[in-house]
C-alpha positions in Angstrom: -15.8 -9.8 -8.5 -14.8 -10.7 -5.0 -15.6 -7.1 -3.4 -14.9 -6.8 0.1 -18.1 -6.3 2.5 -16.3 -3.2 3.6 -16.1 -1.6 0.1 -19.4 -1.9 -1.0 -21.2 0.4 -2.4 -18.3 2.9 -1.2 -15.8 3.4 -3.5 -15.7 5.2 -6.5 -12.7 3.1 -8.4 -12.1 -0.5 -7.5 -8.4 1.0 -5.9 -6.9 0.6 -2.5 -4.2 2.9 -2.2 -1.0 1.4 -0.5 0.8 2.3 2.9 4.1 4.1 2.7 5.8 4.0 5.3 6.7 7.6 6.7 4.6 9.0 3.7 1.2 8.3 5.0 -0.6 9.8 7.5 -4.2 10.9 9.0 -4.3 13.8 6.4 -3.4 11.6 3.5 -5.7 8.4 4.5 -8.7 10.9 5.0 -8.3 12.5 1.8 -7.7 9.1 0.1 -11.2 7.9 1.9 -13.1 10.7 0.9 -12.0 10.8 -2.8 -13.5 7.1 -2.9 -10.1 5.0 -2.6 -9.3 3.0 0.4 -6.5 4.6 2.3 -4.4 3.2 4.2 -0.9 3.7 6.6 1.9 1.9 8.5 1.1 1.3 11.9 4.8 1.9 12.4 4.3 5.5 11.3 2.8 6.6 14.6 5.4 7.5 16.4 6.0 6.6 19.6 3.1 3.6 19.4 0.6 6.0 22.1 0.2 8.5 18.7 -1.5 5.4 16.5 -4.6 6.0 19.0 -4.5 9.5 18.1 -4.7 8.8 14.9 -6.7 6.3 14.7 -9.1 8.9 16.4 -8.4 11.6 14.0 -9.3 9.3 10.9 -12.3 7.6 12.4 -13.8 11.1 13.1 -13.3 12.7 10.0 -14.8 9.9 8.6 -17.8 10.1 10.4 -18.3 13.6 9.7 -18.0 13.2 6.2 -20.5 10.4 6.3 -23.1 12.3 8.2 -22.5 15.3 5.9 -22.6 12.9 2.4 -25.0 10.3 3.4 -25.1 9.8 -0.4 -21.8 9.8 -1.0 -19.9 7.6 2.2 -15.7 7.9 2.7 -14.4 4.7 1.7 -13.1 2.3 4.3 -9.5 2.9 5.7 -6.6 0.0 6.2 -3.9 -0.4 8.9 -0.3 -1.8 7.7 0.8 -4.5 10.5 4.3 -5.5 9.9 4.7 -9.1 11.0 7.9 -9.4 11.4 9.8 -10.2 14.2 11.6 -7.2 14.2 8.4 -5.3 15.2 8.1 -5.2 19.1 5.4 -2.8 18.7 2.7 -5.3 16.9 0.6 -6.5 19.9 0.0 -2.8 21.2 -0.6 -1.8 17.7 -3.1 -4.7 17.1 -5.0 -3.7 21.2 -5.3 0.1 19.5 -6.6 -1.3 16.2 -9.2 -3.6 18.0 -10.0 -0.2 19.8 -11.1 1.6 17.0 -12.2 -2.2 15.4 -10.3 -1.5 11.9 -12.3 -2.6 9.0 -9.1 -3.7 7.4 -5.8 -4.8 8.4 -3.0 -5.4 5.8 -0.4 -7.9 6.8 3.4 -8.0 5.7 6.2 -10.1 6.0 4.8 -12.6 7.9 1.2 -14.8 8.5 0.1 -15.8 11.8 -3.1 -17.4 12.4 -3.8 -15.8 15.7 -3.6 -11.9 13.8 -6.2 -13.1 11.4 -8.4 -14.3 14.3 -8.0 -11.0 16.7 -9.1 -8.9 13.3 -12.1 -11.4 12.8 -13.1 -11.0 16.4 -13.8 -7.3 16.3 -15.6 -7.7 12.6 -12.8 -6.6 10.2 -10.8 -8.6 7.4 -7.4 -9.2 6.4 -5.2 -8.5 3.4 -1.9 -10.1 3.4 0.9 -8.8 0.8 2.8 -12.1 -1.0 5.1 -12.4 -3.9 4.6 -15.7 -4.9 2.4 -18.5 -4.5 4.0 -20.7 -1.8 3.4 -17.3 0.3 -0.3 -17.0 -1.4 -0.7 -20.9 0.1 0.9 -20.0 3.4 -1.4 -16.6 4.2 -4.5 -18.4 3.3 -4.0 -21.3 5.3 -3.1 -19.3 8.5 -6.7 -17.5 7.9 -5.8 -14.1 5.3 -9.3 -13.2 3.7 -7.6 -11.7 0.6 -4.2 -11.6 -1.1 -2.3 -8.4 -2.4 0.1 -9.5 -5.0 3.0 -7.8 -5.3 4.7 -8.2 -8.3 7.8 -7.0 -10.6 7.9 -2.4 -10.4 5.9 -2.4 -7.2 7.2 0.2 -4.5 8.9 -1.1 -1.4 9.2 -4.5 -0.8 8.4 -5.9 -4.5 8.5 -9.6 -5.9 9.5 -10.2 -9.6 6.7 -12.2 -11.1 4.7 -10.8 -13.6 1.2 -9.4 -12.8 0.0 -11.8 -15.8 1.5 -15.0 -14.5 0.8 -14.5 -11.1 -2.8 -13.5 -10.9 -3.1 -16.4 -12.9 -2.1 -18.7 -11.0 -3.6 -17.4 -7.6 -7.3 -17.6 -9.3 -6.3 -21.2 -10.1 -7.3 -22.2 -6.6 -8.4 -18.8 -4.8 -11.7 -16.7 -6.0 -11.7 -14.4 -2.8 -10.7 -11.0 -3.0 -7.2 -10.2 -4.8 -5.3 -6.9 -5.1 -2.4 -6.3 -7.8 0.2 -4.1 -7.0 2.9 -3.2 -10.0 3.3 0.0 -11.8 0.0 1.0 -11.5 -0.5 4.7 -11.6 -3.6 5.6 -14.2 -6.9 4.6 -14.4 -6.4 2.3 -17.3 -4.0 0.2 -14.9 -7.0 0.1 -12.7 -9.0 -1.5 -15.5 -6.1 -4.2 -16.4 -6.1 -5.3 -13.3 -9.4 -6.7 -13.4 -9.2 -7.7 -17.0 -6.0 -10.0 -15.4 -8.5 -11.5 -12.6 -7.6 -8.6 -9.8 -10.6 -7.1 -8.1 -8.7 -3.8 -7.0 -5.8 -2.6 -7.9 -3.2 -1.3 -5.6 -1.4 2.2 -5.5 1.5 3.4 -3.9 4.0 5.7 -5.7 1.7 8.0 -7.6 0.1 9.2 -4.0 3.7 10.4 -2.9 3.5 13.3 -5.4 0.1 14.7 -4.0 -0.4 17.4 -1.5 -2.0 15.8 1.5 1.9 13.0 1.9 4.1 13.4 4.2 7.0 13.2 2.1 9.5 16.1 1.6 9.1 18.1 -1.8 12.7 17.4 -3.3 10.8 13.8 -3.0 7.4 14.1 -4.3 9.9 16.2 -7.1 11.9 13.4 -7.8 8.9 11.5 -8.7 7.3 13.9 -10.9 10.6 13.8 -12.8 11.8 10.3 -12.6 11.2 7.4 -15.0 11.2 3.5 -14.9 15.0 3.8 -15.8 15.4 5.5 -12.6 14.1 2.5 -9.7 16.8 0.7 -8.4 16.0 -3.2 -7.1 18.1 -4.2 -3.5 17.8 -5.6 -0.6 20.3 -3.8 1.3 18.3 -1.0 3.4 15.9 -4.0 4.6 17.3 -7.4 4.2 14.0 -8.1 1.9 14.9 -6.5 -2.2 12.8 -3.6 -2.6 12.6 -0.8 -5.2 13.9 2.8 -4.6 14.8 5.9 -6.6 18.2 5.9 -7.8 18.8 9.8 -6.9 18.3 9.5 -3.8 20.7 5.8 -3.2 23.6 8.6 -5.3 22.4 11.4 -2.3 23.3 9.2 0.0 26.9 8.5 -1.3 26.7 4.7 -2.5 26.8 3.4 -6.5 23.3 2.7 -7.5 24.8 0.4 -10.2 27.4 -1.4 -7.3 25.7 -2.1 -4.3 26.0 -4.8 -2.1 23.8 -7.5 -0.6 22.5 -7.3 2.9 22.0 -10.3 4.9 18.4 -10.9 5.3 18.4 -12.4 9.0 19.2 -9.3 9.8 15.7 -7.4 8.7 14.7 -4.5 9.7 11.6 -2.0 8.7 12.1 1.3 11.1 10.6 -0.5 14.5 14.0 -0.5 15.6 16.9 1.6 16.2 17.6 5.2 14.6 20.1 3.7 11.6 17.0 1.8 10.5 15.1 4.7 10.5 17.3 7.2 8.9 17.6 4.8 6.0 14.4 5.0 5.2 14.1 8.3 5.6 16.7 8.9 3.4 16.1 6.2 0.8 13.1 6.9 -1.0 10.7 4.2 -2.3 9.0 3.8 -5.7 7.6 1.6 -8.4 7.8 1.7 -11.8 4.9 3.6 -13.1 5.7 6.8 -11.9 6.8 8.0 -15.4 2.9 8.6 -15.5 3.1 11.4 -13.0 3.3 15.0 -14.3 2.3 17.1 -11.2 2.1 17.3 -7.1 -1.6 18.3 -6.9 -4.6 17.2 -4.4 -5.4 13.4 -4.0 -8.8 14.6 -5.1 -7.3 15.4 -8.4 -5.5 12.7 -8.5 -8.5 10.4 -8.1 -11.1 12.4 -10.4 -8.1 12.1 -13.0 -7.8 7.8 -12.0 -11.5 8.3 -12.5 -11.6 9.8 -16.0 -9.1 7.3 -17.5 -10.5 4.5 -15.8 -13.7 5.0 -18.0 -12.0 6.3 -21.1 -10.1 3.3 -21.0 -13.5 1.2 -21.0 -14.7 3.2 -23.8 -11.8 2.1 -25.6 -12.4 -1.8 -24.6 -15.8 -1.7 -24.6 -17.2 0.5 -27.4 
């Protein structure tokens, strides 16, 4: 296993949960932490940029505290989401804040630049950059990424299409550093598939919307108690980059799930900008695949004591 200095000897599932944009927040990433999963949040979702010191402050804290009060039992590491992007004027203040605080990990989207990689390694932490396909696997890794997230066909958001199987594959063909899956995942046994494919963590997203501690309106964290696979729509027209996203809430908004159009993908956007581009994602909900797994809204500690129990009931079953 190719575990991440930062993880070691912290977590209590090999699981780094995803960052949502809007949906996760200080309260969520702290109770993700402390349950023994990395959390992690959008940059972007500090609003204006002066709040990601706040909470960056908040987090860092609560950490602490929880360390000195469980010196047995230490929070897992948190992650900051940078987008790349062009679109996102706010990266360089949002990188000076994260240096601050000196992040231990920084997860990277749409984009790999060499000089991100090398601010993060100055101040000690490590980066994680999302890809869909190998030519992007190449690219982060030669611009300096210390580990991959691979996201592949039912992942939340911004989602490739590759299988999990094919592509962790053929990442471990010529990379043995650390490698995240992210596709449907939601119960402990997906956990332990992932590194049965070659993944050393795997990577949640969805499932942590229906929990207590996310920012996400109820009708929402409803919508994914009660929704199934049949129920994720795959476009690209609320970003420029093909996403998936709950069907109900494309029909709330008045458009055809079934008949929408393309969106032009020069014209990206991820919320940094203008209040259209946030009120679509505010509006448009996100999710994977697996969330026909979820039955309830409870705690993320529940959530992860139940990630926990399957996780090793489904290495009985494997194991003997």
């Amino acid at each position: 296993m190719a575990e991440l200095d930062a993880t070691k000897g912290k977590l209590r599932l090999p699981v780094v949960a995803a960052p949502m944009f809007i949906i996760s927040n200080p309260e969520l990433v702290i109770a993700q932490c402390k349950a023994g999963v990395v959390g992690s949040f959008p940059a972007l979702n500090a609003r204006p940029q002066s709040q990601l010191d706040e909470w960056l402050d908040e987090i860092t804290s609560a950490l602490d505290s929880h360390d000195r009060a469980n010196p047995d039992r230490p929070a897992a590491p948190f992650a900051v989401n940078q987008i790349v992007h062009r679109s996102n004027e706010r990266l360089e203040a949002d990188l000076e804040t994260c240096a601050k605080y000196k992040v231990p990990l920084v997860i990277t989207s749409l984009g790999a630049r060499e000089e991100l990689n090398q601010a993060v390694h100055g101040w000690g932490g490590k980066t994680l950059h999302d890809i869909i396909n190998i030519r992007f696997a190449h690219k982060a890794l030669e611009k300096g990424a210390d580990g991959l997230i691979a996201v592949c066909s039912g992942a939340g958001g911004h989602a490739g299409t590759l299988s999990p199987f094919a592509l962790i594959s053929e990442i471990r063909e010529f990379f043995d550093g650390p490698l995240l899956v992210s596709g449907s995942i939601a119960t402990g046994g997906g956990v332990l598939a992932a590194e049965a494919m070659g993944a050393d963590y795997g990577y949640i997203g969805s499932a942590f919307i229906a929990t207590a501690e996310a920012r996400a309106d109820e009708a929402y964290k409803r919508a994914i108690v009660e929704g199934r696979a049949d129920d994720i729509v795959y476009t690209n027209l609320f970003t420029g980059v093909h996403g998936n996203y709950l069907k109900a809430s494309i029909t709330a908004a008045g458009l055809d799930p079934d008949n929408l159009p393309e969106s032009d993908p020069s014209a990206m956007n991820f919320g940094s900008g203008g209040s259209e581009a946030k009120k679509a994602w505010r509006d448009i909900w996100g999710s994977g695949q697996g969330i026909g797994s979820v039955k309830a809204v409870r705690p993320v500690a529940d959530y992860v004591d139940q990630l926990a129990a399957e996780y090793e009931a489904a290495k009985a079953r494997v194991c003997g």
